[in-house]
C-alpha positions, 0 to 999 in steps of 0.5 A, a space after each residue: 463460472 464461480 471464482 475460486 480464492 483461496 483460504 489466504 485471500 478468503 482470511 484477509 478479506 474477512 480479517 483484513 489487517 492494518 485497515 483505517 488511517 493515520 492522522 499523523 502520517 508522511 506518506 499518502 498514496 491514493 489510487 483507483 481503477 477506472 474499469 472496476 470502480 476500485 479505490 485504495 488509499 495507502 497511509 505509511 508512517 516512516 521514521 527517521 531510519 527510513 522504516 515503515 513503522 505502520 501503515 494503514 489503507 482504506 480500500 472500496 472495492 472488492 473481496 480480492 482488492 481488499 484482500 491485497 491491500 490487506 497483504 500488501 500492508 503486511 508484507 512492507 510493515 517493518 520493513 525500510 523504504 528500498 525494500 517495501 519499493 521492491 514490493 510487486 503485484 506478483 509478490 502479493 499474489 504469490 503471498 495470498 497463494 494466488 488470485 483468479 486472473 480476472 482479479 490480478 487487476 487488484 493486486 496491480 493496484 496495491 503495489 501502485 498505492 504503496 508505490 504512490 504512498 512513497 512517491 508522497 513521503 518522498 515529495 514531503 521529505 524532499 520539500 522539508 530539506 528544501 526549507 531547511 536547507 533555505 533556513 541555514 542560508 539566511 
């Protein structure tokens, strides 16, 4: 049974957008699946305003889980913390107009790498305050 994808996923495959990292970045998120061997690393450079200003990921895996990390990315660049926290698997496959159902698994795990790569700046932000907080108290 040949799987059929669409020209979306085809193109961000083939062009996958924001691929690499970035060095100076405060929110890193990495997750992976176990049954398909599939690893998403997501890199998120956040400002002051709490607005995703870029972000990169570096995906092993297939066609479809380079094509949602790729979407992924897009769909949350310039966009503030809370929105690209909304941001669903359903989303990204609706946005690549769809994914054979063997391959939903994909789009799965780009949310939860962006999810986790808001976890991590969270985490940073969160540690930050802390000392800073400790600093004026001395």
């Amino acid at each position: 049974m040949a799987m059929t994808y669409s020209e979306k996923v085809r193109d961000h495959f083939a062009n996958p957008r924001n691929v690499g990292t970035i060095e100076d970045a405060n929110g890193v998120g990495e997750v992976g699946n176990a049954v398909c061997g599939d690893i998403m690393k997501m890199y998120l450079k956040i400002n002051d305003d709490g607005i995703i200003e870029d972000v990169k990921f570096n995906t092993f895996g297939c066609g479809a889980a380079i094509a949602t990390s790729s979407m992924a990315t897009e769909m949350i660049k310039g966009k503030s913390i809370e929105e690209a926290a909304q941001l669903t698997n359903k989303a990204v496959v609706e946005a690549l107009d769809g994914l054979p159902p063997v391959k939903v698994h994909c789009s799965v795990l780009a949310e939860e790498a962006v999810q986790a790569a808001l976890e991590d700046y969270r985490r940073r932000k969160a540690q930050t305050e802390d000392k800073a907080g400790a600093e004026e108290k001395k």
